[in-house]
C-alpha positions in Angstrom: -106.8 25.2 29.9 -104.8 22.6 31.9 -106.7 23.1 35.0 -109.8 22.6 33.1 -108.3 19.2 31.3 -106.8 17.8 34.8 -110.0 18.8 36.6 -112.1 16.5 33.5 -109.8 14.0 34.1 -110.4 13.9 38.0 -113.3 13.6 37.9 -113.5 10.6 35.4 -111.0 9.1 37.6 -113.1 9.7 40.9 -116.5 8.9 39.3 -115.2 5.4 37.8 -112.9 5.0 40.8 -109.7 4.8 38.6 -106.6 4.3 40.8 -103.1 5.9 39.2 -101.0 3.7 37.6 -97.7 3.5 36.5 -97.8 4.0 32.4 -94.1 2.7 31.5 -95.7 -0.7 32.5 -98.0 -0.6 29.8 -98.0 -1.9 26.3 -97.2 0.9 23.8 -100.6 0.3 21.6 -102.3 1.0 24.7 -100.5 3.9 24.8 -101.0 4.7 21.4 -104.5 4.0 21.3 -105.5 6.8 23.9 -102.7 8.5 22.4 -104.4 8.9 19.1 -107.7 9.9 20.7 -105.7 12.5 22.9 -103.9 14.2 19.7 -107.1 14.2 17.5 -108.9 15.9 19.8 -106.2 18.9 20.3 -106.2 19.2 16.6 -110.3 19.1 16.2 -110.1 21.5 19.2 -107.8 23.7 17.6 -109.1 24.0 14.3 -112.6 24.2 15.4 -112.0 27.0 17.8 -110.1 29.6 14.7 -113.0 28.8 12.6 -116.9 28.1 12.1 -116.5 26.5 8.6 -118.2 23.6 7.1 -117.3 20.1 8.8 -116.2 18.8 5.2 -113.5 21.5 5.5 -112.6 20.7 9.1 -112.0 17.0 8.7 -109.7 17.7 5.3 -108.2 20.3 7.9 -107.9 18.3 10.8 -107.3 14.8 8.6 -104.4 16.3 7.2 -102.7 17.0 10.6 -103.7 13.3 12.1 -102.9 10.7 9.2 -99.8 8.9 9.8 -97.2 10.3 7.7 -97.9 14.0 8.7 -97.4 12.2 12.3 -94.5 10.4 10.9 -92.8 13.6 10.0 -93.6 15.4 13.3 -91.7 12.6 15.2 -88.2 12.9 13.4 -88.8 16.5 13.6 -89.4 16.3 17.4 -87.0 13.2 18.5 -84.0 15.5 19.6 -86.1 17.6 21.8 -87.4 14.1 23.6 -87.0 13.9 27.2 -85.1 10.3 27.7 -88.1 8.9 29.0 -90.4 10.0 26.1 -87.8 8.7 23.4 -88.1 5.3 25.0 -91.5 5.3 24.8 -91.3 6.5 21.2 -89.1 3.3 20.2 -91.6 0.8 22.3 -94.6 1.8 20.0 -92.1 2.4 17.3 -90.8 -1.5 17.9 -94.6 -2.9 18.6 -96.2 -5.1 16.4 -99.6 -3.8 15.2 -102.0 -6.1 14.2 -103.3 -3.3 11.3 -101.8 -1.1 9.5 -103.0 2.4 7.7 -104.6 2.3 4.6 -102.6 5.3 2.8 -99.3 4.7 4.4 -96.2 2.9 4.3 -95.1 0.2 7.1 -92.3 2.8 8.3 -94.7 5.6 8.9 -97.3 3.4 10.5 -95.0 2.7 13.0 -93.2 5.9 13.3 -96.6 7.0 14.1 -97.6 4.6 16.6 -94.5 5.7 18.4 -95.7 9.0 18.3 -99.2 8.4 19.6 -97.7 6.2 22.2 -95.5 9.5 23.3 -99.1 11.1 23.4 -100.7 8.6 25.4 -97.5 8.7 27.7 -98.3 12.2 28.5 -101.8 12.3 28.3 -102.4 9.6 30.9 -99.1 11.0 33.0 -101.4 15.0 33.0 -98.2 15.8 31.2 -100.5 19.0 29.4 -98.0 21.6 29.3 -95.4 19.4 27.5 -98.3 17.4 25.2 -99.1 20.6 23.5 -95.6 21.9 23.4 -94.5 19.5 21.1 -98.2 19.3 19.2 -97.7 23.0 18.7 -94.0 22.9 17.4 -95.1 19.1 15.5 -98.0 21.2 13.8 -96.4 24.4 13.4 -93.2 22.5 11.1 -95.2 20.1 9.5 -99.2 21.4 8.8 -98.2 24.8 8.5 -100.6 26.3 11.6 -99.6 29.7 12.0 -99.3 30.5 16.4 -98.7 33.8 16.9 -96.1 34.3 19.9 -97.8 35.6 23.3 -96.6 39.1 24.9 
């Protein structure tokens, strides 16, 4: 699945001529904002894939896993197993100052959320796959409750 994720975002980069950048440089609700489009769509993709059900059921499915104190909660779940480098990126969107804030959550968790989008973004943008989905997969796994069973 990572060779078919770089390979998409190859060729996005060579069709739009994108040169590479250097990420740390950028603000952390940049980071967050691809961030939150990067996570959502590992957790539509995962939900979708186990099951044909009724999009009404999917987005309570998949809503529950992106709102921002179920992202809240993966964070301090997830903060000691940060690299250095991702933890500082987790208190730059934590530290940021957003100009909105989420309709059913509290200041704290808005921003303990940014900081884990921006930790998304981070490796989203960095092709960091393998490391992206390690800690969705243990995030989800403690917090919504999806069941992974172990490969052989």
């Amino acid at each position: 699945m990572e060779k078919s994720i770089r390979s998409f975002e190859d060729s996005v980069d060579e069709a739009f001529h994108l040169p590479e950048k250097d990420w740390k440089l950028y603000s952390p609700l940049t980071l967050a904002y691809i961030g939150d489009a990067a996570y959502e769509m590992v957790v539509r993709s995962i939900y979708v894939k186990r099951s044909n059900m009724q999009t009404q059921k999917l987005h309570q499915k998949v809503t529950a896993c992106v709102k921002a104190q179920t992202q809240a909660k993966m964070i301090q779940l997830l903060l000691p197993e940060l690299t250095e480098e991702e933890a500082a990126v987790y208190r730059r969107g934590r530290n940021s100052k957003p100009h909105t804030k989420a309709k059913n959550a509290s200041l704290g968790e808005y921003l303990e959320a940014t900081g884990f989008e921006a930790v998304m973004g981070y490796l989203y943008l960095n092709r960091e796959f393998d490391r992206m989905q390690k800690l969705i997969r243990r995030g989800m796994e403690q917090v919504c409750g999806l069941k992974v069973p172990n490969q052989a």
